[in-house]
LOROPA-134209 format. One record per residue (C-alpha): residue in one letter; x, y, z. Coordinates in steps of 0.2 Angstrom, whole numbers, plus 2048, in hexadecimal, padded with zeros to 3 digits. Layout:
# residues N
AXYZ
...
END
This chain:
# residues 844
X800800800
X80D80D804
X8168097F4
X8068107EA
X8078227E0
X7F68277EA
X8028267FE
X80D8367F6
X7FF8427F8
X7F783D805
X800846812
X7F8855808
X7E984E808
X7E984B81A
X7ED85C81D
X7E2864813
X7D285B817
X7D785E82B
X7D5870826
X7C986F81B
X7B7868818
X7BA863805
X7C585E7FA
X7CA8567E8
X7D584A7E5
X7DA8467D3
X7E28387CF
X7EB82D7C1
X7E481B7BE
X7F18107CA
X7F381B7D6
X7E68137E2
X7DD81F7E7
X7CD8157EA
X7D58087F6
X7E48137FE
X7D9821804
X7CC81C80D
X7D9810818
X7E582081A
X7D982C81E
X7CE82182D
X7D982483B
X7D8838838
X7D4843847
X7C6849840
X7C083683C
X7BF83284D
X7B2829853
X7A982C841
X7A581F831
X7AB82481E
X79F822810
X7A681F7FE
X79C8217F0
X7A08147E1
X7958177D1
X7978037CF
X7917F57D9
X79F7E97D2
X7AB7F57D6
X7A57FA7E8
X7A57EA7ED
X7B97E67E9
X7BD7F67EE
X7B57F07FF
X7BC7DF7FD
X7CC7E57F9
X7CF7F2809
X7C77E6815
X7D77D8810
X7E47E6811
X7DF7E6825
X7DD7D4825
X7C87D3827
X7BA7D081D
X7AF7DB817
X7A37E1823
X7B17E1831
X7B87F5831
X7B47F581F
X7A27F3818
X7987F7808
X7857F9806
X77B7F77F5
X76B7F47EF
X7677E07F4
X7767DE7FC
X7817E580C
X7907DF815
X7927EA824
X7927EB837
X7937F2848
X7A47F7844
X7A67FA834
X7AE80C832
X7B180E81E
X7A080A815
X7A2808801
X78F80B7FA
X78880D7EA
X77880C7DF
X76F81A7E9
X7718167FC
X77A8267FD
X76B82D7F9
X762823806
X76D825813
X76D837811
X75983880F
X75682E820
X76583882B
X76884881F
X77484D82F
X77E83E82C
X78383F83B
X78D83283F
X79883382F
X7A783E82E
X7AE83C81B
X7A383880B
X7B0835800
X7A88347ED
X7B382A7DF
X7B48297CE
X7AB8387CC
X7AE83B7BA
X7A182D7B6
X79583A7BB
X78782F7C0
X7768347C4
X7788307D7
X7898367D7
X7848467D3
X7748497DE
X77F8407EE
X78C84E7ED
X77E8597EB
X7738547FB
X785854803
X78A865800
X77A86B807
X77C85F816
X78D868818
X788878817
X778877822
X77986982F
X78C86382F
X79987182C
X7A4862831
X7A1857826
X7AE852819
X7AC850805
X7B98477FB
X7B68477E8
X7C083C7E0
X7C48367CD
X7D28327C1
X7CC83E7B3
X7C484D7BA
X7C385E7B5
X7C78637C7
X7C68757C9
X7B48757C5
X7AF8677D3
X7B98737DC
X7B08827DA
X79F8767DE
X7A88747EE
X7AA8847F3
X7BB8867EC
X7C48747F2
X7D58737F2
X7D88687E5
X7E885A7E6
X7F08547D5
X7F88417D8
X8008367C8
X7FC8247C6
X8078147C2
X80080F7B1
X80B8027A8
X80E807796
X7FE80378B
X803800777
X7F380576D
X7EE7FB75D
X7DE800753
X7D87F174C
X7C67F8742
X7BD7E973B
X7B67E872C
X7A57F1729
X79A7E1724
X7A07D7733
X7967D7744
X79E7DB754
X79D7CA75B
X7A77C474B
X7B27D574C
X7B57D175F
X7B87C075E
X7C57C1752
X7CE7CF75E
X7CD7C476A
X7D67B4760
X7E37C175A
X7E77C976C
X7EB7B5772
X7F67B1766
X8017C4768
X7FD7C9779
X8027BE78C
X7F77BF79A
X7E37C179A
X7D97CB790
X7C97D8795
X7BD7DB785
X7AE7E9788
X7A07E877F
X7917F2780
X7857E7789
X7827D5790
X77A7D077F
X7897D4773
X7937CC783
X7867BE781
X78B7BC770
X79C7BE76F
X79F7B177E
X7947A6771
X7A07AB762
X7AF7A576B
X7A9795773
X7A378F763
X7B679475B
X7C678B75E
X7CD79376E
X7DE78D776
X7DA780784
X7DF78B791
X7D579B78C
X7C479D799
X7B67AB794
X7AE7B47A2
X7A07C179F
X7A07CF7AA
X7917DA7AA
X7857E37B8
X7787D47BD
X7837C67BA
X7827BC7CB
X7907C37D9
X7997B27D9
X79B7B27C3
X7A27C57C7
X7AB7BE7D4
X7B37B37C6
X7B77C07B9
X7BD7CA7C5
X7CB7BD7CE
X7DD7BA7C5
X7DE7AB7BB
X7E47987C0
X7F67987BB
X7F87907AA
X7E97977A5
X7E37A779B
X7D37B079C
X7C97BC793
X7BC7C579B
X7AD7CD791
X7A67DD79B
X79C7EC79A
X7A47FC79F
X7A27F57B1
X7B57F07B0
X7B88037A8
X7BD80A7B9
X7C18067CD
X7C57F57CA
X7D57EA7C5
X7D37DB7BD
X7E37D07C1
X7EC7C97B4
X7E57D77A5
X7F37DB798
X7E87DD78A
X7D77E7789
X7CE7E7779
X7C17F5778
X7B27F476B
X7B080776D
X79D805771
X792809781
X781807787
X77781378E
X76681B792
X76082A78C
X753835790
X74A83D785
X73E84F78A
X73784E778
X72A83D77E
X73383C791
X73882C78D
X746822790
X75181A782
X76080D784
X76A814778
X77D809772
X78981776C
X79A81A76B
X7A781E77A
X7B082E77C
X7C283177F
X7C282E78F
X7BA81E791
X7C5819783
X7D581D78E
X7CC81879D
X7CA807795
X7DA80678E
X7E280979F
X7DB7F97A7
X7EB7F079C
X7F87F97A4
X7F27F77B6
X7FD7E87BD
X80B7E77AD
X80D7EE79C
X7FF7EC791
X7F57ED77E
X7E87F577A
X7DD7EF76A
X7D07FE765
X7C27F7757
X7C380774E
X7CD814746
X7D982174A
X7CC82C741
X7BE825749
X7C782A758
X7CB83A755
X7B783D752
X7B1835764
X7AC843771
X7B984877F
X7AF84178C
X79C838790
X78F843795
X7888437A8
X77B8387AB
X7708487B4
X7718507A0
X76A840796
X75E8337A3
X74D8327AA
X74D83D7B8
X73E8387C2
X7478317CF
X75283F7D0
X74284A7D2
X73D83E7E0
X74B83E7E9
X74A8517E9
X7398537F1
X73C8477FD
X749852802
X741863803
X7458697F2
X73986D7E3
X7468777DA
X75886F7D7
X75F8807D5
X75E8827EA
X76C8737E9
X77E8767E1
X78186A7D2
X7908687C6
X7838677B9
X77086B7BD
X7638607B6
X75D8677A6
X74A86F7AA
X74186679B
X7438547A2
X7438597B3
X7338607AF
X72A8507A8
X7328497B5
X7288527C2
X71A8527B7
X71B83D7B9
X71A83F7CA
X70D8487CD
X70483B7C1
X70982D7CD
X7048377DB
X71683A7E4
X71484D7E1
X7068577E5
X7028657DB
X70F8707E3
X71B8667E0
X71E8617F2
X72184C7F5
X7108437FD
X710837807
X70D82A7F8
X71D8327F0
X72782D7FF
X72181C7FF
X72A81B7EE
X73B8227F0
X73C815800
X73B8067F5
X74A80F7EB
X7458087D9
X73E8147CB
X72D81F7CF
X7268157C2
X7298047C8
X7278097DA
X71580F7D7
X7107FE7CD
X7167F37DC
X70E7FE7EA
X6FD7FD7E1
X6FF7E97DC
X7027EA7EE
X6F17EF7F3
X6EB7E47E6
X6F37D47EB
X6FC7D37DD
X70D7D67E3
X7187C87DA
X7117CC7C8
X7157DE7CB
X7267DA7CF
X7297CE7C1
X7247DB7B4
X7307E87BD
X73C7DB7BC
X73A7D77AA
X73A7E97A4
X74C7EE7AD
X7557DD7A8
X7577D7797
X7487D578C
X7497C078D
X7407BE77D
X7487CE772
X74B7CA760
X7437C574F
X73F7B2755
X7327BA763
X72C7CA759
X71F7CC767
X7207DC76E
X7117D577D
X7197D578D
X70D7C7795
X7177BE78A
X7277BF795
X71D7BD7A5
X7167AB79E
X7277A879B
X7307AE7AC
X7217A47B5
X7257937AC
X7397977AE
X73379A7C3
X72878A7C2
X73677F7B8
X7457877C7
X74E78D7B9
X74B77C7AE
X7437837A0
X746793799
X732795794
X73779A781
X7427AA788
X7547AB78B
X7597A279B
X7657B17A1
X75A7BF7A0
X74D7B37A6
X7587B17B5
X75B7C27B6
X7497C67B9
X7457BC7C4
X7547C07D1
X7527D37CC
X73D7CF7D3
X7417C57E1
X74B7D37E5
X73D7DF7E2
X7317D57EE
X73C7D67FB
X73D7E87FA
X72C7EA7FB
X7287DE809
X7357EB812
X7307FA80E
X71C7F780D
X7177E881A
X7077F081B
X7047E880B
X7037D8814
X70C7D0807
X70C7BC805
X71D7B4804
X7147AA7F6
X7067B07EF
X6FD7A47E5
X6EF7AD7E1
X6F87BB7D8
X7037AD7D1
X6F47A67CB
X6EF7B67BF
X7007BC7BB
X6FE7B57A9
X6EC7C17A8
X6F47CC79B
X6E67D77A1
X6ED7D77B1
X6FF7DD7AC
X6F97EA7A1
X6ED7F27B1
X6FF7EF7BD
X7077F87AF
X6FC8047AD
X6FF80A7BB
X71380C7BA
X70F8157A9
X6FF81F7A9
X70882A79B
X70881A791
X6F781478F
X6F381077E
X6E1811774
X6E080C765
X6E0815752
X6DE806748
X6F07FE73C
X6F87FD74C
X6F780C750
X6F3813764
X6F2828769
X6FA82677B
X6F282E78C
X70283878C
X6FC84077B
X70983776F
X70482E763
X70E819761
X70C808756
X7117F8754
X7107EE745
X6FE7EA742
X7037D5740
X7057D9755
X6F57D175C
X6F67DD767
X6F27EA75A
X6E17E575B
X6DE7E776C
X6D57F9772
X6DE7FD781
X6F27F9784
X6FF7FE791
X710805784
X71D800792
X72D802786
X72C80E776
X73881976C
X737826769
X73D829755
X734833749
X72283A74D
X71A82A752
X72281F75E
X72780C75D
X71C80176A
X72B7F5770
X7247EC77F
X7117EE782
X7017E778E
X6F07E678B
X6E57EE797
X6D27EE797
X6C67FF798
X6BD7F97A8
X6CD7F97B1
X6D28087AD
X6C28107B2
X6C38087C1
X6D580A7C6
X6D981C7C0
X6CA8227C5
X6D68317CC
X6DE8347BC
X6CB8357B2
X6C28427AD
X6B18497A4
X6B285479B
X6A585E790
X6A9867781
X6A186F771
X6A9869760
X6AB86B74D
X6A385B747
X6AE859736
X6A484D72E
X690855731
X69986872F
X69386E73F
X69487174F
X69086575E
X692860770
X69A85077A
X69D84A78B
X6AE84178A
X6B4836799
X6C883A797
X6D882F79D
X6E683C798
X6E3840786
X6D9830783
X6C682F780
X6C0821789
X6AD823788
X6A783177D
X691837780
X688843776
X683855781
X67685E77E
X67486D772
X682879773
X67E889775
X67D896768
X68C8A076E
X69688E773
X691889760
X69789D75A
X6A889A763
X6AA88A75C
X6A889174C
X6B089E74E
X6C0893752
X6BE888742
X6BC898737
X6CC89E73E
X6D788D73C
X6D088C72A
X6D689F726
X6C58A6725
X6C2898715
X6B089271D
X6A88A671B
X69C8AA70E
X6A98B5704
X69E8BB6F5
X6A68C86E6
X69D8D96F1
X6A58D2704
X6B58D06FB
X6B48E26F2
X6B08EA704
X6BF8E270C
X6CC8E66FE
X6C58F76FF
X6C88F7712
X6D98EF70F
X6DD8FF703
X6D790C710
X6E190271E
X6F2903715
X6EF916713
X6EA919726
X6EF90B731
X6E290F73D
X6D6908731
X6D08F6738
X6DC8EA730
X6D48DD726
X6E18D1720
X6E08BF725
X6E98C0734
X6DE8CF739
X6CF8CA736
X6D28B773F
X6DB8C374D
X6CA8CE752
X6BD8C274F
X6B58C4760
X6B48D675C
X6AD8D6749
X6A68C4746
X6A08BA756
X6918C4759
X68A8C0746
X6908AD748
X6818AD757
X6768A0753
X680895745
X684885748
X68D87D739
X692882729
X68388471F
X67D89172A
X68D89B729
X68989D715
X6788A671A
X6848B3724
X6838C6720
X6978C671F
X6968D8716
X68E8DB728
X6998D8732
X6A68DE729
X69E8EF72A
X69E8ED739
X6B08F173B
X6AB901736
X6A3913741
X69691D734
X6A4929730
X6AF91D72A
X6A291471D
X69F927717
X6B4927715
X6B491770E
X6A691A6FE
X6AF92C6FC
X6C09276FC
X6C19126F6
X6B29156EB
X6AB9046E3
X6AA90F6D2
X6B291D6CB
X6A69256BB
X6B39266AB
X6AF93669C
X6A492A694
X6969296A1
X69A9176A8
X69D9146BA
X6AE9066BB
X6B08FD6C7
X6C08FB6D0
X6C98EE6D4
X6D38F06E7
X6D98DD6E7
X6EB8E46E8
X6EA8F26F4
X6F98FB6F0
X6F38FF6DE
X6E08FD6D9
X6DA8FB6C8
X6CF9056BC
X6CC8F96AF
X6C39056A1
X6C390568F
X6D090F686
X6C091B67C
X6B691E68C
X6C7927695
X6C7933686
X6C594868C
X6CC94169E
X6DF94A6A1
X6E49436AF
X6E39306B7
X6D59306C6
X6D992F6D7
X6D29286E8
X6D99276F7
X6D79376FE
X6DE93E6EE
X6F19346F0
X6EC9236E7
X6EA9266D3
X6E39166CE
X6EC90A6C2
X6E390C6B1
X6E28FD6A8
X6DD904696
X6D48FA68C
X6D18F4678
X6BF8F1673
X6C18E0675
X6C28E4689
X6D88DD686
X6E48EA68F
X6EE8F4683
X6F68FF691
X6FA8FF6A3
X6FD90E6AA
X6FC91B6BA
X6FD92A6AF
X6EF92F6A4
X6F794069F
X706939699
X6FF92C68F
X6F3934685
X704940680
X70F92F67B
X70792267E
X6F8923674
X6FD926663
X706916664
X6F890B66A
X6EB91465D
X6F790D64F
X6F48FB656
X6E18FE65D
X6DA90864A
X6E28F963E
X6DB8EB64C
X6CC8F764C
X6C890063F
X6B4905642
X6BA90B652
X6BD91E658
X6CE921659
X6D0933659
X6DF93F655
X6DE949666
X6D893E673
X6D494E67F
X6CA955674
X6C094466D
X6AF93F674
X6B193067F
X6A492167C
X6A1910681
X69C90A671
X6A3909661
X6A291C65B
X69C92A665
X68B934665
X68A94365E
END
């Protein structure tokens, strides 16, 4: 131990943390930070008589890490050293340095938020950023600055950006220490395009045996790819002494156990993990790391506030992380399956969990601790508002939040079984419903593996798995019921696990130790989907039709219409995407209409409302019995009223841009001419389309009194209500100065044309305009009107805004073309002087 990199900084760690209450300790990987520490710094002054709480973002990890310092004093662990997890805990009376993961923090600081018998939390591998990482420190630092000015904080990590932890901690001193890292040789090895990663890996593995000594650590992205490459290299020619281990998060303790210990001698071992070996944990015997470059994560997204699992490529830092684990105890390799320019493209480092999951439970957490505003704790990074939003906006659908955001007392019932909001609320309600060992199965089933993924099931119907899980229980574990025997193991430890939690934290519930009964029913499908229905009242589906469903949560989702359960009315959508507009259904329940009426009565609703009817054109009225945005039960109402029916109307005219009004040629005349006048003097009304849809109250609701669909709006007096914009002055203003007719020289009255306000039109025969000097004007006298001047046959021969000038130019011209196309016509010589006539020649 006093050999390690981590013992030359610690008489400066001592010092500072005697005279301090926080500090941050980066370190290289090697330099054994996570072990040495906590060992150097128990029998500190300031320690005395207290315990020492690390936080370890792994349960693999924490539990070596506890393993490992409980050896160096020659115990076991639960002596002076401890750790606590979820489902498991080795501690007791003595035990000083407690190594905890997974959310006990959380817990420990929710039931004594003094923590009063604790004189160090010491936080490690912080750069991982987990979700409970980041809300412990959190809860901690106001801890410290409220109830314990002595308490101590201790961030710790190997990459860090340590000057910004220490500003979160109130400007920490901040100690630098190098690690012992054996030289790591780097070799990218990119496969092929066309070949899958099992092939790609396998054959990275065959080639590291036959250049490399010593064992071998593969990551892969998940247990199924590790599944699958295990499979690819059993079914191959391996040397007789090569073993392959998996490693992944729900693999039994005793196979991790496995992975983790050094090889017989005389034999090699590859060891296929998840990022669970990335950090805080040396495998013996590891010379050679081969890195797929792929991760899996969950990702939350605030467009449908629903979570995804997502495989995407590593950043640079994992990369080195993961590279790093070959030089721990000798020189190493490392073998990347990618490029140096695929590198080069990988972000710097992974996001914090707080940016991209589901925050319900952090929301949760929050209120059972006093806060409905994460901007009252200190955070690296805050949680984004948009999901913590839906987030709180879950919870008060589960009923943990009331409508203040404060937690009820249903909401502290859920964070004390410490699972997801959603799962918690299902198991508390199957509680009261006797139904407790189906509620847990499902939970189980939808956080392990699906055991029937894949195109040979093609089912998406969840009852499916619990029929499967059931015969896997009934057979112990004989037959796998047509899933996969280790997610089907999975699930059922992960909802034995679950039961005991509930039994602890609600024994009110009077929960069986076997209970048949709900045993008996577990294979109702519409049982799962009502037990579901309650974890994701968000998710309830009715159906469209072609597969089809419009969520309560006001999305719409489908599944392929072969799905028998496309044809069901009513389904529970446990697991969608969320690509493109409509979601995919993934995992789904059926649920029936009664149950739902009678098990969400607090989430149902009437409600009454006056409609457009598209197909009759009219207006009408419903009574609709709601479940979110679903229609469950839909009744006709009686007669709306005539101003219910006008508003209606009213709102239908105005999505349609005014389309529906009786618009006849005179209506249209008096609102260009309004138009004109407004564009003179903007105090006019304006009377464009998004003037008119904008005042409707004011000009058109009171004439939509008493019409009801759209053949009563054609017998509207339009012209009417349009005049009604207008006092008695301003009609006068309007007939003096955007007349409808203008008399021309040879007695006819011309209509004009006001389509385009900025230049109306006087179309007139070139012989009636003869005598006239100058071009008319409206407009108070500042608008000429734009002449079109016309040949007998009513065909424009000139355009124009000047008369004066074109009877001096113009004109001569045009009488060329207009006496030989013409010629019983009057063309004069002197068009001033000439009598002008509508007809052929005038009369003398």
């Amino acid at each position: 131990m006093s050999t390690l990199p981590i013992m030359q900084v610690m008489p400066e760690l001592k010092n500072i943390l005697a005279a301090s209450p926080s500090a941050v300790l980066i370190a290289e990987p090697g330099a054994g930070k996570t072990t040495a520490v906590p060992l150097a710094l128990l029998e500190e002054p300031w320690m005395k008589g207290k315990t020492m709480l690390m936080l370890e973002p792994r349960r693999l990890a924490a539990r070596a890490a506890a393993v490992f310092m409980a050896s160096r004093l020659g115990e076991k662990a639960g002596q002076t050293v401890g750790y606590r997890m979820r489902m498991d805990s080795k501690t007791g009376p003595n035990t000083r340095i407690i190594v905890v993961t997974e959310g006990v923090l959380t817990r420990m600081l929710q039931d004594d938020p003094s923590l009063g018998d604790t004189g160090l939390v010491i936080f490690d591998e912080f750069h991982e950023r987990s979700l409970n990482a980041d809300l412990g420190l959190a809860l901690s630092l106001e801890t410290q600055a409220v109830l314990r000015e002595d308490l101590k904080l201790l961030v710790m990590s190997a990459t860090l950006d340590g000057e910004k932890v220490s500003e979160l901690l109130g400007a920490a001193p901040v100690v630098r220490c190098p690690g012992r890292v054996y030289p790591v040789d780097t070799i990218y090895a990119p496969p092929a395009k066309s070949i899958p990663l099992e092939k790609a890996a396998g054959n990275a593995v065959r080639r590291a045996l036959a250049e490399q000594p010593g064992d071998i650590l593969l990551f892969l992205p998940g247990e199924r790819e590790i599944r699958r490459v295990e499979s690819e290299l059993l079914s191959g020619a391996l040397p007789g002494n090569v073993e392959v281990r998996p490693l992944y998060g729900q693999l039994p303790q005793a196979e991790q156990d496995s992975a983790v210990a050094p090889a017989v001698e005389g034999r090699r071992k590859v060891v296929l993990a998840t990022s669970i070996a990335e950090t805080s944990l040396t495998i013996e015997g590891v010379r050679t790391v081969i890195d797929s470059g792929l991760r899996r994560t969950q990702r939350f997204s605030p467009r449908t506030g629903m979570p995804r699992l997502e495989t995407l490529p590593i950043s640079k830092a994992s990369a080195d992380q993961r590279r790093g684990r070959a030089g721990r105890t000798a020189p190493g390799v490392c073998y990347r399956l990618w490029s140096p320019e695929e590198h080069d493209r990988l972000p710097e480092s992974d996001a914090p969990e707080i940016l991209e999951a589901d925050l319900s439970g952090l929301a949760l957490e929050l209120a059972l601790w006093g806060v409905r505003d994460p901007a009252q704790l200190a955070w690296l990074d805050a949680p984004p508002p948009a999901p913590y939003a839906q987030a709180t906006a879950l919870l008060r659908q589960l009923g943990a939040l009331d409508a203040a955001g404060a937690i009820t007392p249903h909401g502290r019932r859920l964070a004390a079984l410490g699972t997801h909001p959603r799962a918690a609320h299902m198991l508390l309600r199957a509680a009261g419903l006797g139904a407790a060992p189906l509620a847990c199965r499902l939970a189980a089933l939808l956080q392990e593996r699906d055991p029937m993924r894949g195109p040979a099931t093609g089912s998406c119907d969840l009852t499916l798995r619990v029929e499967a899980l059931l015969r896997y229980e009934a057979s112990a574990g004989r037959e796998a019921g047509g899933g996969d025997p280790a997610a089907l193991r999975a699930a059922a430890r992960a909802s034995r696990g679950l039961l005991a939690q509930l039994r602890a934290a609600a024994p009110e519930a009077a929960l069986s130790a076997d209970n048949d009964s709900a045993d008996a029913v577990a294979a109702d499908p519409f049982l799962c989907g009502l037990l579901l229905s309650f974890a994701y009242p968000d998710r309830i589906g009715q159906r469209r039709g072609g597969g089809a469903f419009v969520l309560s949560g006001g999305r719409g989702a489908a599944m392929g219409e072969s799905q028998h359960l496309a044809r069901e009315p009513y389904i529970v959508a446990v697991s969608v995407d969320d690509k493109g507009t409509q979601s995919r259904i993934m995992l789904a329940a059926p649920v029936e209409e009664r149950d739902l009426l009678a098990y969400h009565e607090d989430k149902i609703s009437e409600h009454s409302e006056v409609y457009w009817d598209e197909d009759s054109k009219s207006v009408k009225s419903r009574c609709r019995v709601m479940l979110g945005e679903l229609s469950l039960k839909e009744t006709g109402h009686e007669r709306p009223s005539p101003e219910e029916a006008a508003r209606v109307l009213m709102q239908v005219i105005a999505g349609e841009a005014l389309g529906p009004l009786p618009w006849d040629k005179g209506t249209i005349q008096l609102r260009e001419r309004m138009a004109f006048m407004h564009r003179l003097d903007r105090s006019w009304p304006d009377v464009s389309d998004a003037g008119l849809a904008g005042s409707m109250e004011e000009w058109l609701l009171p004439y939509l009194v008493g019409c009801r669909s759209l053949r009563d709006l054609q017998r509207l007096s339009l012209r009417d209500a349009l005049e009604g914009l207008l006092d008695w002055e301003r009609k006068r203003e309007l007939d003096r100065e955007a007349p409808t007719n203008i008399a021309v020289p040879s007695g006819s009255r011309i209509a004009v044309d006001y389509s385009d306000p900025a230049a109306p039109v006087l179309a007139v025969k070139l012989q009636e305009m003869f005598g006239l000097k100058e071009t008319p004007l409206i407009g108070k006298g500042r608008m000429p009107v734009l002449l079109h001047l016309l040949s007998p046959a009513r065909r424009p021969v000139q355009v124009t805004a000047d008369l004066a000038s074109f009877w001096k130019s113009g004109y001569f011209e045009v009488k060329k073309d207009l006496k030989g196309r013409y010629p019983k016509h009057y063309w004069p010589e002197d068009p001033l002087q000439a009598i002008p006539t509508s007809r052929t020649r005038p009369v003398k």
